[in-house]
C-alpha angles and dihedrals in degrees: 000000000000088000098044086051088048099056089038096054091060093059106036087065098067130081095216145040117270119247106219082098124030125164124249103176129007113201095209123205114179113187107194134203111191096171087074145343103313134110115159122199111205149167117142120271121249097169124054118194114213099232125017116203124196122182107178095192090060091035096226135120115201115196122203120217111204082229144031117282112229114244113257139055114343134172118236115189120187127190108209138160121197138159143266100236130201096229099091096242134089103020111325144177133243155168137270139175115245094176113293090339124085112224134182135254151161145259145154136217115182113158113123117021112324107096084089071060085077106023142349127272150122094302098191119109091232095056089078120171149152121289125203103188125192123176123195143188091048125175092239094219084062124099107233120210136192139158095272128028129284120266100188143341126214111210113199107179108302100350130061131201111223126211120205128206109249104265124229115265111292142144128281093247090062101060113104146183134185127184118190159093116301159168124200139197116187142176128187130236124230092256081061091247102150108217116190136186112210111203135175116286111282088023101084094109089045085072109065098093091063092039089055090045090052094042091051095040095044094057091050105050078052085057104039092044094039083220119114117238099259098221133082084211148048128182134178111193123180117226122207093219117038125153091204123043097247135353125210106217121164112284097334115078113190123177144152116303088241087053085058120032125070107194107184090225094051109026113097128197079258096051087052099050086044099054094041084053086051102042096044089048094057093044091052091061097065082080107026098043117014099032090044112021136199108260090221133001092259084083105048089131086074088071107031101030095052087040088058094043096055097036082074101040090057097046091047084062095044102043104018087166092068097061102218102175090070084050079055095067091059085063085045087054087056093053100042085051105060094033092060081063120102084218091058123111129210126265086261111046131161122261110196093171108043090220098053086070081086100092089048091069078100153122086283097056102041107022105027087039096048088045094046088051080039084059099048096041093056085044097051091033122238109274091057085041084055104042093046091057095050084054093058097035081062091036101061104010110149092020136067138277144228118204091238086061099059087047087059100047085049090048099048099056094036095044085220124121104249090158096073093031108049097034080075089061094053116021092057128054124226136036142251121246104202118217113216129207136174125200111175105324093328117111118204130204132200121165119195111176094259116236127193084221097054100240116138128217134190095244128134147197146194105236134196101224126199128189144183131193129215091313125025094246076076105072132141127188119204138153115250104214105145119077085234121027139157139221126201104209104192082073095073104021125100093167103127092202088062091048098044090035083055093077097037109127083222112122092239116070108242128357135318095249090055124106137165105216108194122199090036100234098345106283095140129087096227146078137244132210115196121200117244100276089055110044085052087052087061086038077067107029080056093045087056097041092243096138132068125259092251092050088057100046079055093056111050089033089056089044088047092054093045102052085048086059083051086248093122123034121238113248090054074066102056089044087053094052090053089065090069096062093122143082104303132188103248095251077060090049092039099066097026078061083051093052098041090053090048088046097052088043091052093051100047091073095027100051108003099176078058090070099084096049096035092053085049084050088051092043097056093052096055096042090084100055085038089055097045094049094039119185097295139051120253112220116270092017119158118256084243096065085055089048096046085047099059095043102044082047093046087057096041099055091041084052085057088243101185103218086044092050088049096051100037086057092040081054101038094059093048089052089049090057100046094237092120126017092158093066083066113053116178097269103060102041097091088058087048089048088039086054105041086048090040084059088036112109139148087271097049120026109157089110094064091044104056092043077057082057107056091036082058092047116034103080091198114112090212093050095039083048092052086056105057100045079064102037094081087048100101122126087222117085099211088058094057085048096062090039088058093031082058095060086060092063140064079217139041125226109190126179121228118191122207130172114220129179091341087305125108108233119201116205121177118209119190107194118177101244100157101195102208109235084243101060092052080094090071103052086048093055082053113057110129123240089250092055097056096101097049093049093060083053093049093054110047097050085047103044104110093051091047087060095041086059098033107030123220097289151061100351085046099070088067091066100051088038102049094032103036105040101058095068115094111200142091088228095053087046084052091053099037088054100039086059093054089042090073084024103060118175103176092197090056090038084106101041091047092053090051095052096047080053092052088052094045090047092052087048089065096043091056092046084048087049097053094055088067099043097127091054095039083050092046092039092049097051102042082047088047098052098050118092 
């Protein structure tokens, strides 16, 4: 035992793999056993080591040769079994409808670490190889997927064995294998790559719109990076039980259903958008992160914030109408938001243990990683952005990446030094915000990193600032690298309203129409802070409908995030927000819908008697929009005004607005009875199911009832998916109790109460409502403010069980994030820590500081607010009151 601990230790010491022995080709036979837990990898042994050592912490197995190997190409063969777990990573198993009969099937997840999960190999990104895959013991009525086409397939009876093609060099994390029933529909590029969607049987069709999203993308990621797609084949297959949304693997996408079917009666504008993001994302991996892959998982950003960058870029020039670049800003929130944390980490952060880079598939890494490229692009300009990344994408094709590598080659064709400037970005955690002042016609700057607790550090960065003045034809670009610096204006100025205003006698210094707009449509990852003058200045410039949409998303989203960190008061805030009753563009709404939800949340528990007067404030900002968009789409409308309905709907049902509530139910129960589909389109029906929860309660649950019905009957993963994100939504604790009570089960008890002759009769009706393991995300996002309390209850009564079904990774985080974060106080913190303190869980110890954080930092907000109670009072009710 001395010895094994001995060889081991040496090892286990270091972050990486050694190199005296790196793959170059891996001959893959995968023996599967879908009647029950087996899957057997196999080839006969020709060289026996003397001494084989596992250690199953580390994740390693060491074998000792009784010699010394000689130096050049071997052949190690290796004889395994291993099993096809329930946990949605490694290879799994998992389940499929075959008509009325479930039936069994096969997937794998390997990024990040889990290909070691089904056989052993060199599990770093940067230890790419060949891979030859054959899988036997195949139902033959199953469709059998790898990474590369099929060469041949061997029936024998009823099961078949299926030879791959050897596949070009790539990581670990990108093989891939899927085993199931399926349909396809398929179409062929100019270049002759055949792309497929596989879809469950009957669905096929449901699959073009993806198909067409993957034929265009892909053509023009050939085109902006000057590099050909390296595989004769794409496929996108959908698989009934995923933890992610999508996962890029070579050659072979798979994803969630509702990430690849668009069905007309349940896709929403929202379900669309959501599917082209998704599509386009995964297709663009196949260059920025397969073709060229990250050297080490410190620098995951390099995949998945690129991927989400030019995910963008492609569907703007596919669908300019939609304006993507201002859906862009809700990704750049996100980022904005975690990174304000102190428990936040830089874009490049180091993994010591390869499996603890899970919790950095995060805000940081896509959103804070895609806005911070979004940044330097706009900074470089897009034809010296473009051609750089056509240079690395030559440079290092087929082999992996640093981030400094990407910077060289960036600095190199724009003859700009990215290095110094963009280390800053990811090396450091954090981000400035930039206060602006303006004293006669002298602009200064002062940038502080900007924190959500309202702590201050001395940290600085170099930062790409962008200003208009007063229109956007007056525009001026400069690096901030000082922690103070000024700008004269009238330098670069020819604006004759700012020379002739200079000498007005009015107190303000220039008129009234005038405005200095800094971070020009919000491409910086950064925030402003304006001084009072001009704050009031962009009251106005909104007011008259002078800024863009995405200018005033920044700054009520800035102004949002200030008065959180108590460096605004609140009811500058609400003031702030009344300037946007008016017709908005949806990314506006949008957030104006976010702030009012934050604002009635943090008031609940500030100010409770408030509640009444602020949700008929928010009411009245949102009625306009309401009014204009109606119930139903008009022909031809834009998909904005599809977006902007569902959400407007969604608040005001969950603001107890009585006409919404009315009609929502009057709709709803046409909808029930099949009479007419047609009164509740797609988009409306999560403010339907938010009205008819939002009126569920113990004594009257016909509500819940009839949402379990649909769920049980749909047949339609979007729209079984809608309805869960709703179904947790109830006012009534008890309620939310059951809802939460019913992911633990295959099967769903569920209490109906009915009085009858004066008498309370209890029936039981057990209905089999099988919740995946993977949907339990969207009743967690959907746990209503009231059932808080009982779903940290919940949880921690449940919470082995709740490890025992969901493991202690990715699907984890959703429920300390969702359960844990809506609470506002320093007691419930203390609890909430003290809990996890006897309850550790490593691969959630990040996520769990940030969410203690979030609650601390809400705790702040309630005890600033507060101080302000008379003039929040005041400010509500004179707001209220206005129509």
């Amino acid at each position: 035992m001395e010895f094994e601990e001995q060889k081991l230790e040496h090892f286990k010491k270091q972050t990486r793999l050694p190199d005296f022995a790196v793959p170059k080709r891996y001959d893959l036979t995968l023996k599967l056993d879908l009647s029950g837990i087996g899957v057997l990898v196999f080839s006969l042994q020709k060289y026996v080591p003397l001494d084989i050592v596992v250690d199953n912490e580390a994740e390693i197995v060491v074998l000792v040769f009784d010699e010394v190997l000689n130096v050049g190409n071997g052949v190690l063969e290796i004889r395994f079994s291993g099993v096809l777990n329930e946990h949605l990573k490694g290879f799994y198993r998992c389940t499929y409808m075959d008509g009325e009969e479930k039936k069994n099937m096969a997937a794998t997840q390997f990024e990040a670490v889990d290909a070691r999960m089904c056989f052993p190999c060199w599990d770093e990104p940067a230890l790419k190889a060949t891979f030859k895959i054959t899988l036997d013991n195949i139902p033959s009525e199953l469709t059998a997927l790898s990474n590369m086409p099929v060469s041949k397939e061997k029936l024998d009876g009823h099961l078949k064995t299926v030879y791959f093609e050897e596949s070009i060099v790539m990581s670990t994390y990108l093989v891939a294998v899927v085993v199931g029933l399926y349909e396809y529909i398929e179409d062929i590029t100019d270049d002759g790559i055949k792309i497929r969607v596989y879809s469950p049987i009957g669905k096929s069709e449901k699959g073009k719109f993806a198909l067409n999203i993957a034929m265009q993308t892909l053509d023009f990621f050939e085109k902006y990076f000057s590099m050909p797609y390296p595989l004769p084949k794409l496929d996108m297959v959908s698989v009934p039980e995923f933890s992610a949304g999508a996962m890029e693997n070579y050659g072979l996408i798979t994803c969630r259903e509702t990430e690849l079917i668009q069905d007309e009666l349940y896709t929403a504008a929202a379900n669309i958008q959501r599917l082209t993001i998704v599509v386009a994302h995964e297709v663009a991996h196949h260059w920025f992160g397969n073709l060229v892959t990250m050297e080490w998982w410190t620098h995951l950003w390099l995949n998945e914030g690129f991927a989400t960058w030019v995910s963008y870029l492609v569907i703007d020039k596919l669908f300019p109408e939609w304006k993507i670049w201002n859906r862009f800003l809700q990704e750049m929130k996100s980022g904005l938001h975690m990174d304000a944390l102190e428990q936040s980490h830089p874009i490049e952060v180091e993994i010591h243990q390869a499996r603890s880079v899970l919790e950095f598939f995060d805000a940081i890494s896509y959103e804070k990683g895609s806005s911070v490229i979004r940044m330097l692009q706009d900074y470089l300009g897009d034809e010296i952005f473009q051609m750089s990344l056509g240079s690395y994408m030559k440079r290092y094709a087929f082999a992996n990446a640093k981030t400094e590598d990407l910077w060289n080659v960036l600095t190199e064709v724009s003859g700009v030094d990215v290095n110094t400037t963009m280390e800053i970005w990811t090396k450091q955690k954090g981000y400035p915000v930039i206060s602006v002042e303006l004293k006669d016609h002298i602009l200064e700057f002062e940038q502080n990193q900007f924190l959500s607790s309202g702590l201050h550090s001395d940290s600085q960065w170099i930062v790409p600032v962008t200003l208009s003045l007063g229109s956007y034809n007056e525009q001026k670009k400069f690096l901030l690298q000082a922690k103070k610096e000024q700008l004269d204006i009238e330098e670069f100025s020819n604006s004759s309203d700012i020379s002739s205003s200079r000498h007005d006698q009015h107190k303000e210094n220039f008129d009234n129409n005038w405005w200095i707009k800094v971070n020009v449509h919000q491409a910086g990852f950064y925030r402003v802070k304006y001084d009072d003058n001009l704050m009031a200045r962009l009251k106005r410039a909104t007011e008259g409908n002078y800024l863009s949409a995405a200018d005033e998303f920044g700054i009520l989203d800035d102004a949002f995030a200030l008065c959180e960190a108590c460096e605004m008061p609140f009811s500058s805030l609400l003031c702030l927000m009344d300037v946007y009753r008016k017709e908005l563009d949806y990314i506006v709404l949008s957030r104006l819908i976010y702030a009012c939800y934050s604002a009635v949340k943090i008031v609940s528990d500030a100010i409770p008697d408030l509640m009444s007067e602020l949700k008929q404030f928010c009411i009245n900002l949102l009625l306009l929009s309401a009014e204009k968009l109606g119930w139903d789409a008009t022909s031809g409308e834009s998909q904005s005004n599809a977006l902007m309905r569902e959400e407007v709907l969604m608040a005001l049902a969950s603001f107890g607005h009585p006409q919404t509530h009315e009609e929502a139910r009057k709709r709803f129960h046409a909808f029930l009875e099949g009479k007419n589909v047609s009164l509740l389109p797609a988009d409306t029906r999560k403010a339907a199911y938010t009205a008819i929860l939002r009126n569920t309660s113990t004594d009257n649950r016909k509500g819940l009832d009839c949402l379990l019905k649909i769920y049980r009957e749909i047949g339609a993963p979007q729209e079984e998916a809608r309805v869960l994100r709703c179904i947790a939504s109830s006012a009534d604790p008890i309620i939310v109790s059951e809802v939460l009570n019913w992911m633990l089960s295959d099967e769903v008890l569920h209490l109906i109460m009915n009085m009858v002759s004066k008498s309370t009769l209890l029936i039981f009706i057990l209905a089999p409502l099988q919740v995946r393991r993977q949907d339990v995300i969207y009743i967690l996002s959907g746990i209503s403010w009231e059932g808080r309390a009982i779903a940290w209850s919940w949880f921690k009564e449940n919470w082995d069980q709740i490890l025992k079904i969901w493991g202690s990774e990715m699907l984890l985080t959703h429920f300390v994030r969702d359960i844990v974060t809506p609470f506002c106080s320093n007691e419930m913190a203390d609890e909430i820590e003290e809990f996890f303190t006897t309850h550790p869980v490593q691969s959630i110890a990040m996520n769990l500081k940030q969410s203690l954080e979030l609650i601390r930092i809400k705790a702040r907000w309630i005890e600033y607010i507060k101080q302000e109670k008379e003039s929040i009072i005041e400010v509500v009710k004179g707001l209220a009151s206005k129509k």
